[in-house]
C-alpha positions in Angstrom: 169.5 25.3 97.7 169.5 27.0 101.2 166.2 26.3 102.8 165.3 30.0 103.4 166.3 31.2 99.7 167.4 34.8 99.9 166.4 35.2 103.7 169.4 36.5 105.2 171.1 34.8 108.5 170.5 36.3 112.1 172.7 36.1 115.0 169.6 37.5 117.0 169.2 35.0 120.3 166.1 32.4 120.0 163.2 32.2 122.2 163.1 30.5 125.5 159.5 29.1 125.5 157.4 27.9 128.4 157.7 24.5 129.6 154.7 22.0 131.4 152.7 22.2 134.0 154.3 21.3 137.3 151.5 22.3 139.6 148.3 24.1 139.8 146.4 26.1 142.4 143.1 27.6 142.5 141.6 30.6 144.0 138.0 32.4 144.1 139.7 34.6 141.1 142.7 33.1 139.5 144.0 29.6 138.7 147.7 29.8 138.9 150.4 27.3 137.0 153.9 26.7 137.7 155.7 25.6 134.5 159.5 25.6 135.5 160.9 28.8 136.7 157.8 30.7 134.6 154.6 31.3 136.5 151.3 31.6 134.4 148.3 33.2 135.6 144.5 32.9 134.1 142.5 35.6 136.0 138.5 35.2 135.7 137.4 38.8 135.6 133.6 38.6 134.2 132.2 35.6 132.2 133.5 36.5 128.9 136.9 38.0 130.4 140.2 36.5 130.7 143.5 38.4 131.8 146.1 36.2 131.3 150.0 36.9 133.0 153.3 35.3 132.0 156.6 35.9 133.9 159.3 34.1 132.8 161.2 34.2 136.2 157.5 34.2 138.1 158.1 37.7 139.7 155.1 40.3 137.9 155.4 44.0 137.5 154.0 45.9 140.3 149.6 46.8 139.1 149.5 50.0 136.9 147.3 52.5 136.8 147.8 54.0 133.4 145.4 52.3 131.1 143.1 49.7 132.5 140.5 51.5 134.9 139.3 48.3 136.6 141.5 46.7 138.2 141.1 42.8 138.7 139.9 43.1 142.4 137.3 45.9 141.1 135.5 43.2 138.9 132.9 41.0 141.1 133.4 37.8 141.9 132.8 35.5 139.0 131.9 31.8 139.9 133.5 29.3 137.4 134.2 25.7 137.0 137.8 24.0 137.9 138.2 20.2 136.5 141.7 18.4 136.0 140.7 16.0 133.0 144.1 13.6 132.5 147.0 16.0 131.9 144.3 19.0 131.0 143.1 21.8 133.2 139.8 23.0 132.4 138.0 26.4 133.7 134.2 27.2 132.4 132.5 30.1 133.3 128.7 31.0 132.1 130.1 31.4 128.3 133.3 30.0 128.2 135.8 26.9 128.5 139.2 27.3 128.6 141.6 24.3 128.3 145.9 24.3 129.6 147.2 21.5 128.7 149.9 19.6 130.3 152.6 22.3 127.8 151.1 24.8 128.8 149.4 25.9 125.7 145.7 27.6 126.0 142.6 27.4 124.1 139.1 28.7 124.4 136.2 27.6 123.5 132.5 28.9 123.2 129.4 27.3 124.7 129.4 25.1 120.9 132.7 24.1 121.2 134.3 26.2 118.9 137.9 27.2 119.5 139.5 30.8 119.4 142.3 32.3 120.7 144.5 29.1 120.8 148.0 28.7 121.8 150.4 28.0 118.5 153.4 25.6 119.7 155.4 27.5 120.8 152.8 28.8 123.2 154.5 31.2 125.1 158.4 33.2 125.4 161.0 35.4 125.8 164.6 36.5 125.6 166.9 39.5 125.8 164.0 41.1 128.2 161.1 40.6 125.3 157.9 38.3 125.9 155.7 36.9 123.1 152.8 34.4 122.8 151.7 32.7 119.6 148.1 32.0 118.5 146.5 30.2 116.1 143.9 32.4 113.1 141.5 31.0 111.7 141.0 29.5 108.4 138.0 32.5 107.9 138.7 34.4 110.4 139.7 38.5 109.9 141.3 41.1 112.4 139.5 44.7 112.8 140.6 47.6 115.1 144.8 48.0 116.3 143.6 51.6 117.0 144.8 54.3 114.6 145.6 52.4 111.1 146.0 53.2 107.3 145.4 51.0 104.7 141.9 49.0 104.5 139.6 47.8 107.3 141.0 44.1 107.5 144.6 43.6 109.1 145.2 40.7 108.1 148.5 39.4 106.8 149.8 42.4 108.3 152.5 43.7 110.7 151.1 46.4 113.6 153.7 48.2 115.5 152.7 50.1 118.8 154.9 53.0 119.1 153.3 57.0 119.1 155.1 58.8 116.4 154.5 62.0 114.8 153.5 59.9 111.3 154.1 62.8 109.1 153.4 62.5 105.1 151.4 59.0 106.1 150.0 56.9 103.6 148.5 53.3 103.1 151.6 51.7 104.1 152.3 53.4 107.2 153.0 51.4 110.0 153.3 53.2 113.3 151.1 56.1 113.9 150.1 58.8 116.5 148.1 56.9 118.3 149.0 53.3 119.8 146.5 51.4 121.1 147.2 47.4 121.3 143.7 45.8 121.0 142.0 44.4 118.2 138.8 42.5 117.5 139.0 38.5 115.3 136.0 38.2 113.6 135.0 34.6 112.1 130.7 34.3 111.3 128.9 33.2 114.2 131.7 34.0 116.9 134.1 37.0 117.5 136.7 37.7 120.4 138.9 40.9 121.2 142.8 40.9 122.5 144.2 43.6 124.6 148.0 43.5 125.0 148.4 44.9 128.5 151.4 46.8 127.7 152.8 50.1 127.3 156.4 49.3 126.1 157.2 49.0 122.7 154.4 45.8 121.3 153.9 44.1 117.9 151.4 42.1 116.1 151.8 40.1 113.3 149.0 39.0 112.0 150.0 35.7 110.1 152.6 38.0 108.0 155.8 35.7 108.8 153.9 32.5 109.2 150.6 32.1 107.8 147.7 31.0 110.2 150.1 32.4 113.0 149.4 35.7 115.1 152.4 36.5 117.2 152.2 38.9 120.1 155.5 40.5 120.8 156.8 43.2 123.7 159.8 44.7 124.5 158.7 43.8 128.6 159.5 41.1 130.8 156.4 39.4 130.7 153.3 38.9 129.0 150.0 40.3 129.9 146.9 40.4 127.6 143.1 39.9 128.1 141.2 37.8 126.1 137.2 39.1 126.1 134.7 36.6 124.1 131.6 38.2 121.8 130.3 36.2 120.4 129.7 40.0 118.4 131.9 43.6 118.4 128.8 45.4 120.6 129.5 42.6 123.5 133.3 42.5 123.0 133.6 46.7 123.0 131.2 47.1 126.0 133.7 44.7 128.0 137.1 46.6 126.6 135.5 49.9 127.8 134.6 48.2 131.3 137.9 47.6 131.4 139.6 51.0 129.9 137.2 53.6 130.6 134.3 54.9 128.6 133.6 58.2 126.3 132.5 61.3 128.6 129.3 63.0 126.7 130.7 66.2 125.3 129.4 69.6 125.5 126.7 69.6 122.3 128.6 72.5 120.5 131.5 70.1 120.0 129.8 67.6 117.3 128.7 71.1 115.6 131.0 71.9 112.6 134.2 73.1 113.8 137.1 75.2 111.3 140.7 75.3 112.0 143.8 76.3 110.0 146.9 76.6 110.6 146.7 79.5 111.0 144.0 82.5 111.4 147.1 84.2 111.9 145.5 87.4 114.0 142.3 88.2 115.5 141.3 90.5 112.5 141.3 87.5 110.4 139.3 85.2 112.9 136.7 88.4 113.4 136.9 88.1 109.6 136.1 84.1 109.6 132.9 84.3 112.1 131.4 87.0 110.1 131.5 85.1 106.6 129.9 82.2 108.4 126.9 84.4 109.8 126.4 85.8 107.0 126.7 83.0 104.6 124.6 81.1 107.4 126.6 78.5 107.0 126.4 76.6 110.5 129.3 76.8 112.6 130.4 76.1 116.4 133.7 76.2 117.0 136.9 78.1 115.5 140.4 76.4 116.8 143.9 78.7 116.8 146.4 77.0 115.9 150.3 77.7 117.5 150.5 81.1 115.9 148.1 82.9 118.6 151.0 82.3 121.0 153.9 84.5 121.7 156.9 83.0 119.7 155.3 79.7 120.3 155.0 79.6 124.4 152.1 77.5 125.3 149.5 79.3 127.7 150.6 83.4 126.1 149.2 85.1 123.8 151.1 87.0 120.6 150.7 91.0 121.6 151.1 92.3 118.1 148.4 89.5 116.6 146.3 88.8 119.3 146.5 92.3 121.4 142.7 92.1 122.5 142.1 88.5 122.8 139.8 88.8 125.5 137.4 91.2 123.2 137.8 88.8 120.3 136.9 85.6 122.6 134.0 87.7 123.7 132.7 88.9 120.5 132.9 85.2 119.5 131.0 83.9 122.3 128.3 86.9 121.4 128.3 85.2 118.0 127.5 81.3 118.7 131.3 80.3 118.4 133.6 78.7 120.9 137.6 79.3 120.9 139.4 76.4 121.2 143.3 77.0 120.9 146.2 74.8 120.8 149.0 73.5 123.3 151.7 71.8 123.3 154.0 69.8 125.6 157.1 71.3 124.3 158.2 74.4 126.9 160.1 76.8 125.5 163.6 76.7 127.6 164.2 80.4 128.7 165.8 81.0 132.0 166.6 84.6 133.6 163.2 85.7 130.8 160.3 85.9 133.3 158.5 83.2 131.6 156.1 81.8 134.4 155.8 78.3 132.8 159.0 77.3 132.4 160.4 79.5 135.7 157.7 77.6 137.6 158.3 74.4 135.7 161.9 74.1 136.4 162.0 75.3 140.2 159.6 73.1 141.1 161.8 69.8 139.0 158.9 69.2 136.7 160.4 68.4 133.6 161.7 65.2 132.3 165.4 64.6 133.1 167.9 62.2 131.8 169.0 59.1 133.9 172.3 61.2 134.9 169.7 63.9 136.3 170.7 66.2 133.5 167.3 68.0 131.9 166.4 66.7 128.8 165.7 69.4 126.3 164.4 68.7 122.4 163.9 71.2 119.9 160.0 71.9 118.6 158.2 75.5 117.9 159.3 77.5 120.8 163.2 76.0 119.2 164.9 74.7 122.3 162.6 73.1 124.7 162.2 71.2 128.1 159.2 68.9 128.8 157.1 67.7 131.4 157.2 64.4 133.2 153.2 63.9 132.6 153.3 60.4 134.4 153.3 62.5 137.8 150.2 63.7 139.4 151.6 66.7 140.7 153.1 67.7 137.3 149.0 66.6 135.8 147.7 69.2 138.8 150.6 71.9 137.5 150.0 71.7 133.8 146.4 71.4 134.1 145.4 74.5 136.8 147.6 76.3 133.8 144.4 75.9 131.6 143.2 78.8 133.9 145.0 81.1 131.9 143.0 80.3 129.0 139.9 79.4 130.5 139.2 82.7 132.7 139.3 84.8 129.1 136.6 82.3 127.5 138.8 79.6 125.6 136.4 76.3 125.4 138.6 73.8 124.7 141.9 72.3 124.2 143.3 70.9 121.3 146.7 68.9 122.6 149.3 68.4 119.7 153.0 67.2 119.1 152.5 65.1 122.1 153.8 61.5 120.8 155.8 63.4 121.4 157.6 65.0 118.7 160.9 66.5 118.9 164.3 67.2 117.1 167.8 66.9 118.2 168.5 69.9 116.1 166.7 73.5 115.6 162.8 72.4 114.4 162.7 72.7 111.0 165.9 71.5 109.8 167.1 68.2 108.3 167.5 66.0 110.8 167.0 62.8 112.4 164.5 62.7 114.5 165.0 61.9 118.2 162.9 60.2 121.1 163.5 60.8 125.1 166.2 58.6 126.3 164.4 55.3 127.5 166.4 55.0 130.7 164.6 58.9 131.5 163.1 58.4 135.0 159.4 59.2 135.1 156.2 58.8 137.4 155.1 58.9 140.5 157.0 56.9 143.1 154.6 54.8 143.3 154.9 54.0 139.7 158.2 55.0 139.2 159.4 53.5 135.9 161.5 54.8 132.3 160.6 56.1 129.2 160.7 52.8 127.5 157.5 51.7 129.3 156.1 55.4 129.4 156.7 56.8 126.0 153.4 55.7 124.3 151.3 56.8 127.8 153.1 60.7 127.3 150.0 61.6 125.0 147.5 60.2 127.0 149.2 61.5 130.5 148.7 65.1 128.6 145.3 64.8 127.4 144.4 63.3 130.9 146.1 66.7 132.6 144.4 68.7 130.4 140.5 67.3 130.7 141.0 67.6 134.5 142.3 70.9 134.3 139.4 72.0 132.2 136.8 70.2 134.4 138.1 71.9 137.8 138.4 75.6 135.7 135.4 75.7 133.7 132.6 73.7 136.0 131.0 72.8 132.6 131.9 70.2 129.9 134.9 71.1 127.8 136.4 70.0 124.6 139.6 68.6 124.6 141.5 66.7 120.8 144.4 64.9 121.3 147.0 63.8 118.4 148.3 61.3 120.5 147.4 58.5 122.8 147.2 55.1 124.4 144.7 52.3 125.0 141.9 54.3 127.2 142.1 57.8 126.0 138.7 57.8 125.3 137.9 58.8 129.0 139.9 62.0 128.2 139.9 63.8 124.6 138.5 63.0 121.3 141.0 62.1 118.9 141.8 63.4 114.9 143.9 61.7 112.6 146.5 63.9 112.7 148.3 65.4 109.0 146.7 63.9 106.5 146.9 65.4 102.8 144.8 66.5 100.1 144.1 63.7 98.0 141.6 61.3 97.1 143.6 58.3 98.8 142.9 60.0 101.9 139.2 60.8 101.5 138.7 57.1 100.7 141.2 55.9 104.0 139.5 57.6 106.4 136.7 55.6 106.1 138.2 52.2 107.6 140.7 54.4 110.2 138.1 55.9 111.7 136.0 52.6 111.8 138.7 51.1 113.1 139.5 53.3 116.2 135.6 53.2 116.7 136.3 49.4 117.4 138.9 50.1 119.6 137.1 52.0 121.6 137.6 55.2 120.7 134.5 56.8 119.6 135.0 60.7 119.3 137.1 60.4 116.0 137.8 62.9 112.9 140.2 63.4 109.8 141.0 67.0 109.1 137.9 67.3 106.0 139.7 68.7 102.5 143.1 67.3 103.6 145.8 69.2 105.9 148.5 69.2 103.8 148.4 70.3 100.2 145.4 71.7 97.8 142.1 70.2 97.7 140.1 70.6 94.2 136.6 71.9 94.7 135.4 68.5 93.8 137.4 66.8 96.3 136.9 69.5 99.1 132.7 68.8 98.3 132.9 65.1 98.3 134.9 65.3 101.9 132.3 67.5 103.2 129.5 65.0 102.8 131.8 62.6 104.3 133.1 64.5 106.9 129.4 65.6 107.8 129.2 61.8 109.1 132.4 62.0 111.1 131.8 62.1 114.4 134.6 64.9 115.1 133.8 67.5 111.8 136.6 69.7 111.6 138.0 71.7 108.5 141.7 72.0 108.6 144.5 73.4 106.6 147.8 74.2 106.3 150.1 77.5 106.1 151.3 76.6 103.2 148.3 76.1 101.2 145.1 77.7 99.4 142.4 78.3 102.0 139.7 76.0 102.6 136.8 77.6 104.0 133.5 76.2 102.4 132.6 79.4 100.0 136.6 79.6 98.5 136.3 76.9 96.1 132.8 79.2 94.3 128.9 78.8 94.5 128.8 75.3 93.6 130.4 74.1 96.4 130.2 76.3 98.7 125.8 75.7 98.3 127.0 72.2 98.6 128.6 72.4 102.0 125.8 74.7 103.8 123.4 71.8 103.1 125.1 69.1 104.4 126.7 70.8 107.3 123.0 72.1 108.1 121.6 68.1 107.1 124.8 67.4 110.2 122.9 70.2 112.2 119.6 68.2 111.7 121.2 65.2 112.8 122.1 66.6 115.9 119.3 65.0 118.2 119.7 61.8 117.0 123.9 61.9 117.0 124.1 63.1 120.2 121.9 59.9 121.3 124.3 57.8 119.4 127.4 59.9 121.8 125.4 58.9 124.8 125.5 55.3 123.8 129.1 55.4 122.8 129.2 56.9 127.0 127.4 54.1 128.2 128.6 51.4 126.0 131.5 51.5 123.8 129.2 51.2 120.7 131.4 53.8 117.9 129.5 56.4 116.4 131.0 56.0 112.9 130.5 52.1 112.4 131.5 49.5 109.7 129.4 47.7 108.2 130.4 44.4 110.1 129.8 45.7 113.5 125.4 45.2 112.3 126.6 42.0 110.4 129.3 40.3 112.0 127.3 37.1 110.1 127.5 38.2 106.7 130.7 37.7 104.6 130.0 40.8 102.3 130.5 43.1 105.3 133.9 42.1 105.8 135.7 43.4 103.4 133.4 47.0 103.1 135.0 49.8 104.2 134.0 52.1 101.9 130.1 52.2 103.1 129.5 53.3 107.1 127.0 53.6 109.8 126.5 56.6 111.3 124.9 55.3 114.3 122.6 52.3 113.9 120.6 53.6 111.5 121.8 55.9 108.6 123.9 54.1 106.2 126.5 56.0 103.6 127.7 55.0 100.7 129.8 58.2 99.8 132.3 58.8 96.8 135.6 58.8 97.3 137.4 59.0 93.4 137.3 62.2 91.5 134.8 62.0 88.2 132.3 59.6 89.6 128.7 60.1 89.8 127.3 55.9 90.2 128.8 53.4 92.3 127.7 50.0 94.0 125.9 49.7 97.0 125.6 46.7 99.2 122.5 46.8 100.9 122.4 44.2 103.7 119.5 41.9 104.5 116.1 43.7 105.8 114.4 46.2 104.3 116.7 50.0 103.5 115.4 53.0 102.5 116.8 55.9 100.1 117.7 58.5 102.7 116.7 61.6 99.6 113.8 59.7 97.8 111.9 57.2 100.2 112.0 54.6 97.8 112.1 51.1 99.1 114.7 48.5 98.5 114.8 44.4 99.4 118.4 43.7 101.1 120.6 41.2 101.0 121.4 43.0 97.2 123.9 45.3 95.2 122.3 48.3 93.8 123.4 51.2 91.4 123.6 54.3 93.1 123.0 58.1 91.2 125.3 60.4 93.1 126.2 63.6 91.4 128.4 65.9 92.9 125.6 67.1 95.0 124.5 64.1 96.9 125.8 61.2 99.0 124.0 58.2 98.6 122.4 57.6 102.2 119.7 54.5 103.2 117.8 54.4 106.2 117.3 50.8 107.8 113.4 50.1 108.2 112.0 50.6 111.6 114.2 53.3 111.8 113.8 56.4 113.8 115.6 59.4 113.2 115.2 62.5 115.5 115.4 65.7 113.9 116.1 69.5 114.6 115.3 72.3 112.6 118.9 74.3 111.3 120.4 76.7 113.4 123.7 78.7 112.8 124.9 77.1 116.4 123.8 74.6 118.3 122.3 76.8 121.4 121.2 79.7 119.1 117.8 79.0 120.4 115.9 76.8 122.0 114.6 73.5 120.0 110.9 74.5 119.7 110.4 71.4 116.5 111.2 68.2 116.8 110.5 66.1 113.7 111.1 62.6 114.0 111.1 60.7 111.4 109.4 56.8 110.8 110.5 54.2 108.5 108.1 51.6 108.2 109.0 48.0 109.3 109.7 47.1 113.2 112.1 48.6 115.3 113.1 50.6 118.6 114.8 53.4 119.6 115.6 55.1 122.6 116.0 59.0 122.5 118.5 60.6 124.4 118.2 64.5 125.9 119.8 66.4 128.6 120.6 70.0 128.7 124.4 69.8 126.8 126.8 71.6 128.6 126.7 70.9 132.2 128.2 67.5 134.3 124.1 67.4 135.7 123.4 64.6 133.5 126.0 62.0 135.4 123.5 63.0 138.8 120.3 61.8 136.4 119.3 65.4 134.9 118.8 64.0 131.8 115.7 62.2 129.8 114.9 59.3 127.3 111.8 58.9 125.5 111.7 54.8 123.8 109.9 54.8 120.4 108.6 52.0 118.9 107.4 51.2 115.4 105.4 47.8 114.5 102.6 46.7 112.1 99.6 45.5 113.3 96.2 44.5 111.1 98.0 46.4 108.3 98.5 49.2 110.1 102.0 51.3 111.3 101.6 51.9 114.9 104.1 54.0 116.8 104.5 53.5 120.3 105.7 56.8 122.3 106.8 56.0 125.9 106.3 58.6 128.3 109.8 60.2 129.2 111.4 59.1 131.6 114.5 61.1 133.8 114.9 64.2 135.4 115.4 66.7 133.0 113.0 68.6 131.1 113.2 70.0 127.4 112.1 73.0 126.6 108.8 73.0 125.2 108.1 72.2 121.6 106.1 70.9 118.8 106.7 67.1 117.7 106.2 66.0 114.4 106.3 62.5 113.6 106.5 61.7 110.0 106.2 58.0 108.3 107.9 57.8 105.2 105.4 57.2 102.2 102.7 57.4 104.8 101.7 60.6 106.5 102.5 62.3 110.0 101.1 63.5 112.9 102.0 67.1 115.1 101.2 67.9 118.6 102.7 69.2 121.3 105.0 66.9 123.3 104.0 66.9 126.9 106.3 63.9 127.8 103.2 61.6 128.2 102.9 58.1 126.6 100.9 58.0 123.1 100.1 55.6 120.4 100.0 56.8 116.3 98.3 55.1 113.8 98.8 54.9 110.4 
């Protein structure tokens, strides 16, 4: 019997791998090893980061700017240890050890000793211009994060390819997605550890899939180039990844306000049509996107004359109303020469769009039909494509939502069968500077968009904008939020955005939606009420439909629902104090908004596997229904003390309770020593000033910091904002709350505050920003 039954033969070329340690050198940043003709590089960036370089030949890639923000001369100084023990190098900094040994393989180690991250044998290789490094997992350990994933929250025993495709009709076994972001976090109890491949060509990880306790690291560039960044929990290991990629921007307030999109409100009688059901439904709503059918036969930055002849009174009446206008654009130009089309005359005179390696344009076929693109990789194509915005800006739009920018495109007219086609890899793009090829630019051409577009927006509305992105790279969350892009109506896809969205949370992407009742297809009124109370949780709550299907507004589906969704978008518009404190601490830490379980209990083994329960913040737990028919299901309550959200009643952790949920309510707990900010419900966020703030107490110990500024304006990144630090304790069998006086720049507007203690009593006065104690 062959000893590979039923595997079939290859001819493919096998790995060189790395061979020993000749020599070693040291300097105040790096230790360097020569092993053969391959160089190997372990940079010392902070105490828990490691970048470590590979080149097979010892000649590195020139430093590129695309998706790291720091580079490794921007981190201070670190000091660390350098010992040669036998045939052993060792480096130690304050929370580390890493060993080479004599084959060049790697290991790390915490302060205890225990090894992650360790070189397999082989350790390191390459052939036919690919690199690859093999690592050993873990007997318990489990893989979170990869960026945009179906399927459950664990990847392990899994294959994760980073390419951006348009991942049309995806489901639980989809591999490569919109989004490709090459970083994931290993999670064992007691120590955790994050990988970022540092590359933009084509990558791969397989996560013990081939070979069992293996995780192999593969890309199609000519050397490797990955950081390792140590815990020993997600909070440490995110906070370092968004050091080194970029952090969150706070959004303008209105944007975590309900938004409602469809593709499309085909004509500004419709959309006048849309705002006025909402007011007078008082159903809360912010923002109402246009999708491609606004535009003139599908030319980004015009507007259709016959649908949309007095756009500039409809973005007006909206603004009069509480909503914003956020409208769509996308990269594909529609090619029409001797037309008087601005964009593409500008576009083409000025060589801005991509052209093939022979200096022929490249042209693909999207909505506008035949279409030219643009080279997004250059700064002066960014500046073009983003002082464009003006267009839209000047007449009120709010906010961009960037789609079909994997990107997506056909060889044939759109619409038609057909393969579909990606830019020729040899394509010159970039600066000069960075001058490169598609093949290491196509998964940037999403994020090079979104990029344009947020500075565009920045320099031409001197506020904070909203910008959504269906594609992107390691990093974009220093540009756009990002949605899931066309998912369907069905209950599979209720239940998997769950663990997706928890999942880009943990790789660093905080500002994350799924399109609530499904995109594609007909949502039942029982599913399109069980998505709202999830998607009230999401940190991006949009509504979105397709042409093609029944309407999915929150009063079409009768009274039921429709009573359904007004209270839990208005429990969302509650919310809002305390999520927009949990955006600022995604801006200033990494933390996600939308959390699993695990990232509270990296220690317990129960939260490993949970995707189906999520934080919203650090305080609110949900356990929400996801199958149609159901009204119980189990709930794991961690260890501590929880609290049902609807009843107050108390529960011991550390437990599995029976939850009641009928079609009106979502099971939500409340962690004790909670505090939970309040607002009272308004039909938009700025319909009036907050003159009540309730916060409310759950009784145990605990801190939290409350987070204010004024919500539209860039003052808070000069210190015009404010926290107020409460704290809750019990003392001589007493609840004391502890109210710091405010601290910052900005002042709110002036209001009542109402503190409430669940199951004990509360307390109004009016909030001067002064320190107090309550007793209860």
């Amino acid at each position: 019997m062959p000893q590979y039954f039923g595997k079939l033969p290859t001819t493919a070329q096998p790995w060189s791998t790395i061979e020993p340690v000749e020599s070693v050198q040291k300097d105040e940043r790096s230790v360097q090893f020569k092993c053969g003709e391959a160089h190997l590089i372990l940079s010392i960036l902070a105490p828990n980061l490691i970048r470590v370089k590979m080149s097979p030949n010892g000649d590195f890639l020139p430093r590129r700017s695309w998706a790291v923000a720091k580079d490794d001369s921007e981190w201070p100084v670190v000091s660390f240890q350098h010992n040669q023990s036998g045939n052993n190098t060792e480096i130690e900094t304050e929370q580390l050890k890493i060993s080479v040994t004599k084959d060049s393989q790697i290991s790390f180690f915490d302060k205890q000793g225990n090894a992650f991250a360790c070189d397999a044998n082989p350790s390191a290789g390459w052939r036919m211009g690919m690199t690859a490094s093999w690592k050993k997992i873990a007997a318990d350990e489990h893989f979170y994060g990869f960026g945009e994933r179906t399927g459950f929250l664990d990847k392990l025993s899994q294959v994760k390819t980073n390419w951006t495709t348009d991942a049309l009709d995806f489901g639980s076994l989809t591999d490569e997605m919109y989004q490709a972001i090459p970083f994931f976090i290993a999670l064992r109890p007691g120590l955790a550890y994050g990988v970022f491949f540092n590359t933009t060509f084509w990558s791969c990880f397989d996560i013990g899939a081939e070979e069992p306790a293996i995780l192999k690291m593969e890309t199609r560039a000519p050397e490797l180039d990955y950081y390792i960044i140590y815990g020993p929990e997600p909070s440490q290991i995110l906070q370092t990844y968004c050091e080194l990629t970029g952090k969150m921007p706070l959004p303008p307030k209105w944007a975590l306000g309900y938004h409602q999109c469809r593709w499309s409100y085909e004509s500004e009688i419709v959309v006048q049509n849309l705002t006025k059901e909402f007011r007078q439904r008082q159903i809360p709503c912010d923002v109402i996107h246009l999708d491609i059918d606004y535009m003139r036969g599908y030319r980004v930055f015009t507007w259709s004359p016959k649908r949309f002849p007095n756009y500039q009174n409809l973005l007006s009446n909206l603004a009069e109303n509480g909503f914003k206008a956020v409208t769509i654009i996308d990269p594909g130009v529609k090619y029409e020469p001797e037309a008087d089309y601005a964009v593409f005359d500008e576009g083409l005179q000025n060589d801005y769009f991509v052209r093939k390696a022979d200096g022929q344009l490249f042209h693909g076929y999207v909505w506008p039909d035949k279409a030219v693109f643009p080279d997004f990789m250059r700064s002066d194509v960014r500046k073009w494509w983003g002082d464009w915005h003006k267009t839209l800006t000047d007449v009120g739009v709010s906010g961009i939502w960037c789609d079909m920018n994997e990107p997506a495109l056909d060889d044939r007219p759109f619409g038609d069968p057909g393969n579909k086609i990606w830019f020729p890899f040899d394509a010159p793009q970039g600066d000069d500077n960075d001058r490169t090829n598609h093949a290491e630019t196509h998964n940037l051409y999403g994020l090079m968009m979104a990029k344009s577009t947020s500075e565009g927006l920045e320099k031409h509305r001197h506020e904070r904008s909203f910008v959504l992105t269906r594609s992107g790279y390691a990093g974009v969350q220093k540009w756009s939020s990002v949605w899931m892009g066309d998912n369907h109506s069905l209950w599979d896809h209720l239940e998997m955005s769950l663990p997706m969205l928890c999942n880009m949370g943990l790789s660093g992407v905080a500002f994350v939606g799924c399109d609530i009742g499904g995109f594609a297809g007909n949502a039942t009124a029982e599913l399109f009420a069980r998505w709202m109370q999830v998607g009230m949780l999401y940190p991006l709550m949009r509504a979105h439909s397709a042409f093609s299907t029944a309407r999915h507004e929150p009063w079409v589906f009768g009274e039921e629902v429709e009573k359904i969704c007004r209270e839990y978008i208005q429990l969302r518009y509650q919310l809002l104090p305390y999520i927009y404190t949990a955006f600022w601490e995604a801006a200033t830490t990494g933390a996600p908004i939308l959390r699993p379980l695990l990232y509270h209990y990296p220690n317990d083994l129960q939260t490993y596997h949970l995707y189906d329960q999520v934080f919203l913040g650090s305080a609110i737990m949900a356990a929400p229904i996801y199958r149609p028919g159901v009204e119980y299901r189990s709930v794991y309550l961690p260890e501590g003390v929880w609290f049902d959200w609807w009843t107050g009643e108390r529960y011991q952790g550390s437990q599995h309770i029976l939850a009641h949920a009928p079609l009106e309510k979502m099971p939500l707990y409340v962690r004790a020593g909670a505090v939970i900010p309040m607002m009272p419900v308004m039909q938009y966020v700025d319909q009036r000033p907050v003159d009540e703030l309730t916060v409310k107490i759950y009784p145990g110990e605990g801190e939290f910091t409350f987070y204010e500024d004024d919500g539209k304006s860039f003052e808070y990144k000069t210190g015009n904002f404010a926290t107020t630090t409460y704290k809750v304790f019990s003392e001589n069998e007493k609840i004391l709350v502890e109210i710091g006086a405010k601290q910052g720049n900005y002042t709110p507007p002036a209001r009542q505050l109402i503190v409430q203690v669940i199951g004990v009593g509360e307390e109004r006065f009016t909030d001067d920003g002064n320190a107090r104690t309550l007793t209860f």
